[in-house]
N, C-alpha and C positions, 0 to 999 in steps of 0.2 A: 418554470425553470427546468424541468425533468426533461420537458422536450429538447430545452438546447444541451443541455447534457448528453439524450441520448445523440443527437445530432452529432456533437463534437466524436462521444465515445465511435460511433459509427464513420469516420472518417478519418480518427488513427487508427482504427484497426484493419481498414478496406485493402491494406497494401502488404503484400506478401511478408514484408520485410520482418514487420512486429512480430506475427506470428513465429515465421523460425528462431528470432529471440527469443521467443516464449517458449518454445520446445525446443530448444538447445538449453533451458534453464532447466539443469537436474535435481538443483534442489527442489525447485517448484513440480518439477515432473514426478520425482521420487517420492515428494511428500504426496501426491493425488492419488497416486500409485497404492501406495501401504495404505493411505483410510480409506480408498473406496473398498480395496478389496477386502478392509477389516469390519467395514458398515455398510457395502450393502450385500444384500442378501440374496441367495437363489428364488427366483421368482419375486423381485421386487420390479415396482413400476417406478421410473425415474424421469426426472422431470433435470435436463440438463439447462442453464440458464445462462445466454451468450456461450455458444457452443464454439463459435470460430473454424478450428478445423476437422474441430470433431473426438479432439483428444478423450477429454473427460466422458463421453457417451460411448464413447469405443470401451475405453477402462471400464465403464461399467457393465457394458455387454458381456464381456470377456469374463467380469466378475458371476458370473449367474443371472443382471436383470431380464427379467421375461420380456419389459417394454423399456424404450426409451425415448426421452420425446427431447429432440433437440434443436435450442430456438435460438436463432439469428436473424440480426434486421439487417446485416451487410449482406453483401452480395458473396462476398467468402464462402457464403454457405454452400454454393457451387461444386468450391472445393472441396468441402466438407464431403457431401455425396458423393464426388468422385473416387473419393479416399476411403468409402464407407462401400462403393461397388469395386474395386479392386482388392480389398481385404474380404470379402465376403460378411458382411455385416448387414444382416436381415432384418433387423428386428428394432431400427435404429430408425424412426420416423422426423425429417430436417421439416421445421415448420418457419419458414422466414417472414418478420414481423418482428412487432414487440411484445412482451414477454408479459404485458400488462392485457393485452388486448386477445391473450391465446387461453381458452379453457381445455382439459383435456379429457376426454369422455369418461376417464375412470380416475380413482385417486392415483393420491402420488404418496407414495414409500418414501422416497429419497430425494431432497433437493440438492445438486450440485452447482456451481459458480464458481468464477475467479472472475472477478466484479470489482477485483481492489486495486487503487490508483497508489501511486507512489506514498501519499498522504491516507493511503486507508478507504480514507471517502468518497473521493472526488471521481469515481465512475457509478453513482448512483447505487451504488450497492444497497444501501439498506431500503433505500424506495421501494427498488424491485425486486428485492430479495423477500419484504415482510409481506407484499403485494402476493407475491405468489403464496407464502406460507398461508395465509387467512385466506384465499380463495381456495386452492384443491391439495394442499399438503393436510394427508389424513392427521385423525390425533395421534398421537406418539410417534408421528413422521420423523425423518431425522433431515437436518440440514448440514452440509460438508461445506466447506466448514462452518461452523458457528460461534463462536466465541474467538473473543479480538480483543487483543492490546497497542494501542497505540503511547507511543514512547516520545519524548520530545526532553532529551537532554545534553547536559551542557559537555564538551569534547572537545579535544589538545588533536590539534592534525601532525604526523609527521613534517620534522623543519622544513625537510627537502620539499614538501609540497605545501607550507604554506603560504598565501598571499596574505600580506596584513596591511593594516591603514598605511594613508601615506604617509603621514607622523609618525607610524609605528615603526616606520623602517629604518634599518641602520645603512647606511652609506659609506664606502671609502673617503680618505681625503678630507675628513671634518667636515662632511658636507652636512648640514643640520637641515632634517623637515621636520622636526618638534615644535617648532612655531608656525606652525602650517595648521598645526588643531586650534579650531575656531575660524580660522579664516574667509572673510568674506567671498574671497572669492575663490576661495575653493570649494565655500557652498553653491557656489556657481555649475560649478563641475560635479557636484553629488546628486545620484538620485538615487529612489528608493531600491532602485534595482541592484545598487549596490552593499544589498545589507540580508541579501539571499543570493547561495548560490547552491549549485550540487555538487556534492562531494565527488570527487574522481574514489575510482577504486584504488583501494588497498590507502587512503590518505588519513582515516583517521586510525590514531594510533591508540588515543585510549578515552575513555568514559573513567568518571571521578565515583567510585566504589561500585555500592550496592545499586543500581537502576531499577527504577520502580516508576509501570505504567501512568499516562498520568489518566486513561480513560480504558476502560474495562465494559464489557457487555456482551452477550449472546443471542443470538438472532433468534433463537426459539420462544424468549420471554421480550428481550425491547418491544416498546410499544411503538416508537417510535426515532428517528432522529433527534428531535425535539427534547426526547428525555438526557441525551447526554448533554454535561454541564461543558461550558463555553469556557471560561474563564478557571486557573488553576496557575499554583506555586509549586515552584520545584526548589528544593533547598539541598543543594549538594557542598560538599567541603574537599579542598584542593587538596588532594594526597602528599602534593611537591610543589615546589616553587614551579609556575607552569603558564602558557598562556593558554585562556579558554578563547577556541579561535571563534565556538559558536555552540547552537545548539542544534544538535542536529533530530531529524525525526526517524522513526523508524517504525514496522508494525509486527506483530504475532499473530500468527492465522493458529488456531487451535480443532484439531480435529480429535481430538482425544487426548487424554493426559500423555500419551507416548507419542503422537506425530502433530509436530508442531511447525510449521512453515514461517521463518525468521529472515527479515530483510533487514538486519540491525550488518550496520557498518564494521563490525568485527567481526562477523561471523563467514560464511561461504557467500562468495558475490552471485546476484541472483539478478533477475533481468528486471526487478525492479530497481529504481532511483532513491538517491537520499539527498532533501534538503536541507539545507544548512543556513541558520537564521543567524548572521553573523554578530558577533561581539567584541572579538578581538580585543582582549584584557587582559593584563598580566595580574596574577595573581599568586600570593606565600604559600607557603604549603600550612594545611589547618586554617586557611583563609576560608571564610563562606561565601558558597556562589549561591545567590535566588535569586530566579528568575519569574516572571510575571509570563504566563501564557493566554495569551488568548485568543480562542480558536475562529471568533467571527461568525462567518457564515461558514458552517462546518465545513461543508461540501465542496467549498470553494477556497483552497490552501491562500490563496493569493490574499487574502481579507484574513490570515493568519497572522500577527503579532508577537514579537518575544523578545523583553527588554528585561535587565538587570536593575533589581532593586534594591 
């Protein structure tokens, strides 16, 4: 499975385009910015992981590392080194391949990545992120980021942008599609792909109080993917009479208790994506919404589940 993973991951990112999303995204840029230059060190050897165009191994040059070893299995990497001989960056070694299959002659100080898919998991992150820590990340090495929440809760989109079932719609003219739910042969016309979507920016307008992760971990102690739990309940309570249009996901990159990288739907929009596992329910205010999550084959959002209980 890793292999088609890297396959896929190496074939969205081959084309110019991702990239200058990805560095036109300043939260994402700001947050790499403040913890490299707060964890690593002068004279630290770094060990950057799916470098792209070289962003994160420059940050850390700049920051004091003595070495940096910077690994990409796309052809990107090209540009990488172009961009690493025009800024005068000496000391920045582009090793193109996979990141499982490269040892590096000294230890490593420092592991960097952005390994994470809209869903957290789904770029192979923790594979080859633990793969490298237990092969050449010395003891007390530090990994940027390490510790991750991922969020999967229930949320009311602005009116203006929401689509709701066909029954759920109101129509001019007494037009009624309420006997339209159950319909034979409107399960004709349904499929699963109509019960996920991605939020457009700025559409959801609110989360139902306190949010709380439903999966939590740090890359320096998981032992595995394997350890985090698949299946989990979220119990939240309706503020106001309100429709929950779905649950949407979201993650936290944590590089320290002060620089935290947030892809939650209310916050600054960032060039990552949110799915939305649809619901569309109207529910009272003081009503209880739980939901039943369950995660499948982690790695793989698509085998992701999330129905109201």
């Amino acid at each position: 499975m890793s292999i088609a993973y890297d396959l896929t991951n190496q074939s969205n990112f081959s084309g110019l385009g991702a990239h200058e999303e990805m560095l036109s995204d300043s939260v994402r840029v700001n947050a790499y910015h403040t913890a490299i230059r707060r964890h690593v060190h002068p004279g630290d050897v770094v060990l950057d992981v799916g470098t792209g165009t070289g962003l994160l191994a420059f940050m850390a040059s700049r920051a004091g590392a003595k070495k940096v070893y910077a690994i990409e299995h796309s052809d990107v990497i090209e540009l990488a080194r172009e961009i690493a001989a025009r800024n005068g960056f000496t000391n920045v070694e582009f090793v193109q391949g996979n990141s499982r299959e490269f040892t590096p002659p000294e230890p490593i100080d420092v592991v960097l990545h952005e390994q994470m898919g809209d869903e957290l998991f789904n770029e192979n992150m923790i594979e080859n992120v633990l793969d490298i820590r237990d092969r050449v990340l010395r003891p007390g090495g530090r990994i940027l980021p390490a510790r991750f929440k991922l969020f999967v809760e229930p949320v009311s989109l602005h009116a203006s942008m929401r689509v709701r079932r066909l029954w759920n719609i109101e129509l001019p003219d007494g037009i009624d599609l309420r006997s339209i739910e159950g319909s034979a042969i409107a399960e004709r016309f349904a499929s699963s792909r109509d019960d996920v979507y991605g939020a457009r920016p700025g559409s959801v307008a609110t989360a139902f109080g306190q949010v709380q992760p439903i999966v939590e971990f740090d890359l320096h102690t998981i032992a595995s993917s394997n350890a985090i739990a698949t299946a989990h309940i979220v119990d939240r309570v309706a503020p106001d009479d309100m429709v929950v249009d779905g649950a949407c996901v979201w993650f936290e990159a944590w590089f320290d208790d002060d620089t935290v990288l947030s892809t939650s739907p209310l916050g600054p929009m960032t060039s990552w994506g949110n799915r939305v596992f649809r619901l569309d329910c109207d529910v009272r205010a003081g009503e209880q919404v739980r939901l039943r999550i369950d995660l499948g084959g982690i790695d793989e959002p698509s085998t992701w589940t999330v129905r109201r209980i």
